[in-house]
BATORRO-545550 format. One record per residue (C-alpha): residue number from 1; residue in one letter; x, y, z. Coordinates in Angstrom, 2 decimals, always signed. Each point is the difference from the previous one (the first is absolute). Example, Ala and Ser with C-alpha at 12.3 -4.5 7.8 and 13.67 -1.06 7.14 Angstrom:
// BATORRO-545550
   nr  rest       xx       yy       zz
    1     A   +12.30    -4.50    +7.80
    2     S    +1.37    +3.44    -0.66
END
This chain:
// BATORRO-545550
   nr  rest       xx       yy       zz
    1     X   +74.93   -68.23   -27.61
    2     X    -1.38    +1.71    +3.15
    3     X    -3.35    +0.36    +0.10
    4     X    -1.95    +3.28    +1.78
    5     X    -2.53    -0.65    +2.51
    6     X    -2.12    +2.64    +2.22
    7     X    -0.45    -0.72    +3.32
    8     X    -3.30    +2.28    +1.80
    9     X    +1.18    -1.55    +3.56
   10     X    -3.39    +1.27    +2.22
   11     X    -0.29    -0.75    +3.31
   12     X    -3.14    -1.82    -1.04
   13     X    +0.38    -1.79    -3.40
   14     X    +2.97    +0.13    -1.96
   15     X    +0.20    +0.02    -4.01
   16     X    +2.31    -0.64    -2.09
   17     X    +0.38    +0.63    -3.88
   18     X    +2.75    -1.22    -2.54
   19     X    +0.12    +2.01    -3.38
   20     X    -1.76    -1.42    -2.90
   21     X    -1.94    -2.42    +2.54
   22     X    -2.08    +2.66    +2.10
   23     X    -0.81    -0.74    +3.81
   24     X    +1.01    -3.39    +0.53
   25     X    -0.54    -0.30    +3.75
   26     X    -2.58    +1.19    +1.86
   27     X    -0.34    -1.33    +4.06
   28     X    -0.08    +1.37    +3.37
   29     X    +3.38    +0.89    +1.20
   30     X    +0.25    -2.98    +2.56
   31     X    +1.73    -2.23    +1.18
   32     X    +0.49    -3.10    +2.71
   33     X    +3.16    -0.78    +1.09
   34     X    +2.00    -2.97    +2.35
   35     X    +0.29    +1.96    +3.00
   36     X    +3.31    -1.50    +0.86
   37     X    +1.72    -0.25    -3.56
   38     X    -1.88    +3.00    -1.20
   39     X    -0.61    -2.41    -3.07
   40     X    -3.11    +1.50    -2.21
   41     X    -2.57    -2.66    -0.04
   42     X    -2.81    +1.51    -1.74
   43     X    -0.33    +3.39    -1.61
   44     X    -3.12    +2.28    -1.90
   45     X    -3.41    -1.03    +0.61
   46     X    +0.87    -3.71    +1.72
   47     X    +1.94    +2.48    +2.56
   48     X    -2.81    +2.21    +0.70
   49     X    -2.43    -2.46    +0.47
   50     X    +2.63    -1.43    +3.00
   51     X    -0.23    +3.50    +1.59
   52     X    -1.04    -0.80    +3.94
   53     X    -0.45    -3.96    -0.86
   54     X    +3.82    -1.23    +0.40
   55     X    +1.57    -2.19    +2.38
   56     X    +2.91    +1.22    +2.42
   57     X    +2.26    -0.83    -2.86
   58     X    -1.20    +1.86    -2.33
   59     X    -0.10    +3.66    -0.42
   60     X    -2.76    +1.40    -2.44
   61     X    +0.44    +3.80    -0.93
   62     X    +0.48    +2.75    -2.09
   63     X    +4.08    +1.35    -0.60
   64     X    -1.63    +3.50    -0.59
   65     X    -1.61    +2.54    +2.44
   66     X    -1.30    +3.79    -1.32
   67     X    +1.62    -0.52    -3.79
   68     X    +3.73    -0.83    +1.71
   69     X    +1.90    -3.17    +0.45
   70     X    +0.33    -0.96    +3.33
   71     X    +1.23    -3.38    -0.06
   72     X    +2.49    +0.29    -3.16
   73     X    +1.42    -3.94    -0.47
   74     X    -3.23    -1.31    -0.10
   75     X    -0.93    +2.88    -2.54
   76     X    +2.32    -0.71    -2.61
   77     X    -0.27    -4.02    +0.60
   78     X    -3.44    +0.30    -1.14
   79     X    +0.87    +2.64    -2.70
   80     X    +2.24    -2.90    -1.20
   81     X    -2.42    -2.54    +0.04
   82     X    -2.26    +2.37    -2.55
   83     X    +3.16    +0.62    -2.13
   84     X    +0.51    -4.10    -0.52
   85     X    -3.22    -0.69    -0.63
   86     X    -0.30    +2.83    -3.08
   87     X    +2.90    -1.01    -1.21
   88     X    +2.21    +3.16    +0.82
   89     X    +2.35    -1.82    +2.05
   90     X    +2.39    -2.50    -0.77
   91     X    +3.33    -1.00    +0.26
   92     X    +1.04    +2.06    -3.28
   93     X    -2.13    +2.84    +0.64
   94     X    -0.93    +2.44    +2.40
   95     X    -2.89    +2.22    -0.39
   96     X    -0.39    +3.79    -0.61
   97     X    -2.58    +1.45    +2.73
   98     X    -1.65    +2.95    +0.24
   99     X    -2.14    +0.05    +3.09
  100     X    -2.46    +2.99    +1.70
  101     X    +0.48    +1.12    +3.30
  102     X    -2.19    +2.89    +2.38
  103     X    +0.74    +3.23    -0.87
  104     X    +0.26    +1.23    +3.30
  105     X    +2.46    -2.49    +1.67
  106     X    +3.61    +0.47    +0.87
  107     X    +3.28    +0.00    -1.85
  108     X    +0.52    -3.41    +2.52
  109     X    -3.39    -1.74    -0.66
  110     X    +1.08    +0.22    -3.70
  111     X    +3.38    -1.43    +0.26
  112     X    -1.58    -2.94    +1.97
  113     X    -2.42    -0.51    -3.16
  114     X    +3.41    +0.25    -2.35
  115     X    +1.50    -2.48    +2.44
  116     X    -2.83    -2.57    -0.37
  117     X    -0.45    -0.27    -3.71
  118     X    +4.27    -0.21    -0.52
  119     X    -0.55    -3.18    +2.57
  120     X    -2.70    -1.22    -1.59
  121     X    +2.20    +0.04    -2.99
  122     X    +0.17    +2.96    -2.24
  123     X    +2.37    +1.40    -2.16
  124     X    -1.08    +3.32    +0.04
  125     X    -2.88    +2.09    +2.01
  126     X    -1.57    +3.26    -0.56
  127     X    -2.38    +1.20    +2.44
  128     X    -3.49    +2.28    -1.36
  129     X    -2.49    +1.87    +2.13
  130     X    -3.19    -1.64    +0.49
  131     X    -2.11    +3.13    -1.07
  132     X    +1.66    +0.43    -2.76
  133     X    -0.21    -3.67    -1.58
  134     X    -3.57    +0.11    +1.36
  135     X    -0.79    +2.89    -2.12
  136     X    +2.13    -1.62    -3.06
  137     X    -1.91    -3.07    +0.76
  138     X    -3.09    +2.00    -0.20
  139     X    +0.16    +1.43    -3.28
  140     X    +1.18    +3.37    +1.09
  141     X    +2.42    +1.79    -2.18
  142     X    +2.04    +1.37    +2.77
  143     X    +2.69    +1.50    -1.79
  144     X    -1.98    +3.03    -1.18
  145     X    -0.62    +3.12    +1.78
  146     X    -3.48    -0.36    +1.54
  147     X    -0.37    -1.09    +3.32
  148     X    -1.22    -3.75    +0.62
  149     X    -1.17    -0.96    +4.10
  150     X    +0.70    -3.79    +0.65
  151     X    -1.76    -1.45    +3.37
  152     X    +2.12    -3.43    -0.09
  153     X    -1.73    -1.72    +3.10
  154     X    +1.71    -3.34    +0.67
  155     X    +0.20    -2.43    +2.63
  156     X    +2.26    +1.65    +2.15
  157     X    +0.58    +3.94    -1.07
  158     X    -2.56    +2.52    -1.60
  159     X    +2.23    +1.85    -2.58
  160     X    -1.22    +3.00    -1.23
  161     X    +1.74    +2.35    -2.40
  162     X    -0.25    +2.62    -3.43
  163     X    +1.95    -1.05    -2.48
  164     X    +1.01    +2.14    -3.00
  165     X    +2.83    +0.51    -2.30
  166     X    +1.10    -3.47    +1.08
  167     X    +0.49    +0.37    +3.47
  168     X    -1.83    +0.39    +3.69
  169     X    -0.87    +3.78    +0.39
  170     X    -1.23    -1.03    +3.43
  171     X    -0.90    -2.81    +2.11
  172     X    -1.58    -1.26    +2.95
  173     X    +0.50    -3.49    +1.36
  174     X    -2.02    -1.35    +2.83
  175     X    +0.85    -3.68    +1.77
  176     X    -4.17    -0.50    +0.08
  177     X    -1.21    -2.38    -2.98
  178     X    -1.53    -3.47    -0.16
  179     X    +1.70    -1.31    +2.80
  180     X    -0.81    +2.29    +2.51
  181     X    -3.94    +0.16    -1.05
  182     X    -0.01    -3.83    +0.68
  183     X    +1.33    +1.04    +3.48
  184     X    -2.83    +2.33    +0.25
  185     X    -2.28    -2.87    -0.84
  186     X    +1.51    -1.90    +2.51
  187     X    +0.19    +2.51    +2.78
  188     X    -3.64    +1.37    -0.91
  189     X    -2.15    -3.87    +0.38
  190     X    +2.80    -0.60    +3.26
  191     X    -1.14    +3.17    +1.43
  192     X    -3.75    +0.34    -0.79
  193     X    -0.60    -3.71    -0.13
  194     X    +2.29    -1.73    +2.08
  195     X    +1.03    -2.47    -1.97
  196     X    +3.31    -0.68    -2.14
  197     X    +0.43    -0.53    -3.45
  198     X    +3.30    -0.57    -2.01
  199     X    +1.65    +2.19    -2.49
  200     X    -1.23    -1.75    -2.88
  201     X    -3.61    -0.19    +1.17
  202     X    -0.14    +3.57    +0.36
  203     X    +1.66    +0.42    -3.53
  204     X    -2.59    -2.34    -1.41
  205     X    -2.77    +2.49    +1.85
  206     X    +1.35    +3.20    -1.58
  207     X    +0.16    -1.83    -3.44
  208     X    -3.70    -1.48    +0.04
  209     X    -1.77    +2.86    +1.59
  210     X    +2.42    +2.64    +1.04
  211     X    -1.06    +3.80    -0.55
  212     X    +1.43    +3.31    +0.69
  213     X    -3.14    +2.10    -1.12
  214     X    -2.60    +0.22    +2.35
  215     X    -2.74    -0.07    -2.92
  216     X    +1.69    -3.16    -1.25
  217     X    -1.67    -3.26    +1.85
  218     X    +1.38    -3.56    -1.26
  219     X    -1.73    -2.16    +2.79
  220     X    +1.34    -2.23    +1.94
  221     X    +2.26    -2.87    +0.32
  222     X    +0.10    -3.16    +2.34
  223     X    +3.39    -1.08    +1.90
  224     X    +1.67    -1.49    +2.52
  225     X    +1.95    +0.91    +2.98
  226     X    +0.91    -0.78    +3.64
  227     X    -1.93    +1.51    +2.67
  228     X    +2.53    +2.29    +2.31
  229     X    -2.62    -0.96    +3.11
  230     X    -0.70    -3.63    -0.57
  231     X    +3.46    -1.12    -1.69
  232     X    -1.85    -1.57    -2.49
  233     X    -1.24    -0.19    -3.92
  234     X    -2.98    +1.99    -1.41
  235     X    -1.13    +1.33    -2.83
  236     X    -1.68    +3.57    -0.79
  237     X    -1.70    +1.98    -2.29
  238     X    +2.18    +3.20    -0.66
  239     X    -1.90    +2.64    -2.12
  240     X    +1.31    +2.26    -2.95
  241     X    -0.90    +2.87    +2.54
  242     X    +2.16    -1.31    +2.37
  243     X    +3.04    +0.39    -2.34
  244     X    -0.65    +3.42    -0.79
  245     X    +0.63    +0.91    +3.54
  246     X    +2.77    -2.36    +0.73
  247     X    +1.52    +1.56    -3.24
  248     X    -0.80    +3.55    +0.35
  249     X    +2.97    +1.73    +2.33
  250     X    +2.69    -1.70    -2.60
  251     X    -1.56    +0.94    -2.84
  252     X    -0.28    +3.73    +0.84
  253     X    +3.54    -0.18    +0.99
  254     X    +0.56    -0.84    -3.99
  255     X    -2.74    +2.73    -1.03
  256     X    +2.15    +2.45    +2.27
  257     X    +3.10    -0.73    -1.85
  258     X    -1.38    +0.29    -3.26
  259     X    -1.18    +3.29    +0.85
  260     X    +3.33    +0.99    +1.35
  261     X    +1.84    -0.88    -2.75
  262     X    -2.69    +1.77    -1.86
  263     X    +0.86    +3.13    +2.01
  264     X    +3.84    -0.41    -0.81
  265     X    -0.46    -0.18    -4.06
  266     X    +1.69    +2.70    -1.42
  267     X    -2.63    +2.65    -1.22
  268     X    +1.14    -0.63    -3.73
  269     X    -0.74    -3.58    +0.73
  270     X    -3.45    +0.51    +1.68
  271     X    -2.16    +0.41    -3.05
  272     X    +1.36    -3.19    -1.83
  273     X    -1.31    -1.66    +3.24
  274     X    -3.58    +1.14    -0.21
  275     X    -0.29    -0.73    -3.95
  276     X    +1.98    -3.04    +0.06
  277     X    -1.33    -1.11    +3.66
  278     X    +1.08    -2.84    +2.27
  279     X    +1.14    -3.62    -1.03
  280     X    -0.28    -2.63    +2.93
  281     X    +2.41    -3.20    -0.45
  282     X    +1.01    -2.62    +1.87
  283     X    -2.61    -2.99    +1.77
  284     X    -1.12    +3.17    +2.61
  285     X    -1.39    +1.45    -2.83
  286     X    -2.79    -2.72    -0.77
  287     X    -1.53    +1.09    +3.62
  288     X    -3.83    +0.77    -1.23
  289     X    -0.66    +3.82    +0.45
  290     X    +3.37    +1.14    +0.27
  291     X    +0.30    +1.63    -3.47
  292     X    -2.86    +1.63    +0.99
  293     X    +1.00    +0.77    +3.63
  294     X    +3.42    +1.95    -1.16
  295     X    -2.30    +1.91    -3.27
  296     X    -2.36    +1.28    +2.78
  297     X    +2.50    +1.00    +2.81
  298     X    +2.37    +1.59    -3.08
  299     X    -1.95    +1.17    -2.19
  300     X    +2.17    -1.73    -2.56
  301     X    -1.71    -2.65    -2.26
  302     X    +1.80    -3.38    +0.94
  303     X    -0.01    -3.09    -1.93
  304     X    +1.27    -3.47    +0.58
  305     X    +3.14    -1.22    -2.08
  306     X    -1.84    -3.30    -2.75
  307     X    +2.60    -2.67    +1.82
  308     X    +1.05    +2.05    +2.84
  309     X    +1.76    -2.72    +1.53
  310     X    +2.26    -1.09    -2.52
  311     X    +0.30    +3.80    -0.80
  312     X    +4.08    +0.06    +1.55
  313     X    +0.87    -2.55    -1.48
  314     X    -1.65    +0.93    -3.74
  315     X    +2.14    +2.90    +0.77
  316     X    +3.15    -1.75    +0.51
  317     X    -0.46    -2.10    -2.92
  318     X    -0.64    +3.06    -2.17
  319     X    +2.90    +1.34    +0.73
  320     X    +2.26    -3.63    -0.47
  321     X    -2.13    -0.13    -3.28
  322     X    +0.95    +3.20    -1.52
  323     X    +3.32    +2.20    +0.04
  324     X    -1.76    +2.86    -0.40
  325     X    -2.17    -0.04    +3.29
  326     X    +2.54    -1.28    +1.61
  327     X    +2.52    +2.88    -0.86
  328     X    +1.14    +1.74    +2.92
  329     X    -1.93    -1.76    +2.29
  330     X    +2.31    -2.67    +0.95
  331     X    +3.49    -0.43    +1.84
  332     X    +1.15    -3.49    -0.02
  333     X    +2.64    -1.18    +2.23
  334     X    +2.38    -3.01    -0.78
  335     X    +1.09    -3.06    +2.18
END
């Protein structure tokens, strides 16, 4: 019997849940691969931890860039790993998939998704919003009338939409997320400091003592990097100040789009915005003082999702777990 399985395929991590079991997988989404054979050697966290240590060889990366596939066979090879190893795959069975996708990209960028789970060996594939199985994922009862704002801020993308009556009223989606604050890291301690770290120190920074409130101070954090002058190793002391400003000019692009999608809510919709407020998903959403950044630009009481990074795929497994949630909200297609 074909078993259903939800695939939340981020640019950063990727989950994936099977109905009755829950989330079953939970690892960065990358991988290393035989430059030459395109082979996958490694794949999850033994990947990432390869990123900008491999040989000539060996290619360590990620097969997603802004929440869209950009390197599609090594995609679904690593999808199919996953789908072995839960048991969803065999040679009598194929799996059922329902996997999340950006709301804002393009009719292409889906079909490229589509593409990579049938490789990867589904039988069938439905696609679902990312808002919208964030909010579902959430707790939100989205199928009602009032108005719901989701701020889904990933690795890659920033989604942020109202939901109500079981559908995106209107959306904003912004390619600025947790990727591109580690490249403000980066480019900030280059910049002011001189030195160079890597893309994993500088997400280990914002993680430890990152801030985006400047009344929020988390101290400061010891690391290494190479000296742009000398050529050579050092360490420094970065402060939680530090961060803030690094952080700042991304962040208030998210603040701005917030408020612009704030600006494009239906009038009906408005008031079920300011009673219900703001719910923040996604890892983005864990940044200390951002709730509280957004409720004091706005004027809209925000709040942070309980798991808000498993809160896509609780969504999508909400809606494989019941028919009713799920009513309406998907469209499979059949290979």
């Amino acid at each position: 019997m074909a078993k259903t399985v939800g695939v939340d395929l981020g640019t950063a991590n990727t989950l994936i849940c099977m109905k009755g079991a829950g989330i079953v997988i939970r690892c960065p989404s990358a991988v290393a691969i035989n430059r030459q054979t395109r082979e996958i050697l490694a794949q999850g966290m033994e990947a990432k931890r390869m990123m900008g240590k491999t040989p000539i060889g060996i290619q360590a990366f990620r097969p997603l860039k802004d929440g869209v596939i950009t390197d599609a066979e090594v995609t679904a090879g690593m999808l199919r790993t996953y789908f072995q190893h839960i048991g969803a795959l065999s040679t009598f069975s194929r799996p059922i998939v329902v996997a999340s996708v950006p709301h804002g990209v393009t009719e292409v960028e889906k079909q490229a998704m589509e593409e990579a789970v049938f490789r990867a060996g589904a039988r069938r594939v439905s696609l679902i919003e990312e808002p919208l199985a964030a909010a579902l994922g959430s707790g939100l009862r989205v199928t009602g009338p009032k108005g719901k704002m989701i701020v889904d801020i990933g690795g890659g993308t920033t989604e942020v939409a109202v939901i109500s009556l079981g559908g995106i009223v209107t959306s904003n989606s912004l390619r600025i997320a947790g990727d591109e604050l580690d490249a403000a890291i980066v480019e900030h301690i280059r910049t002011t400091r001189g030195i160079l770290i890597g893309d994993m120190t500088a997400e280990e920074l914002k993680v430890r003592i990152g801030t985006v409130h400047p009344d929020i101070d988390r101290g400061s954090l010891t690391v290494s990097g190479m000296s742009m002058q000398r050529r050579m190793g050092v360490t420094l002391e970065v402060q939680s100040r530090e961060l803030y400003e690094a952080l700042s000019p991304a962040i208030e692009q998210i603040v701005a789009t917030v408020k612009q999608t704030l600006e494009q809510t239906p009038p009906e919709l408005s008031s079920d915005l300011y009673d219900f407020g703001i719910l923040l998903t996604g890892g983005g959403a864990l940044l200390p003082g951002l709730a509280r950044l957004i409720t004091e630009r706005t004027g809209v009481r925000t709040q942070i999702a309980k798991r808000p990074m498993e809160s896509v795929c609780n969504g999508i497994l909400r809606i494989i777990s019941t028919t009713t949630d799920g009513d309406g909200l998907l469209r499979y297609r059949e290979r």
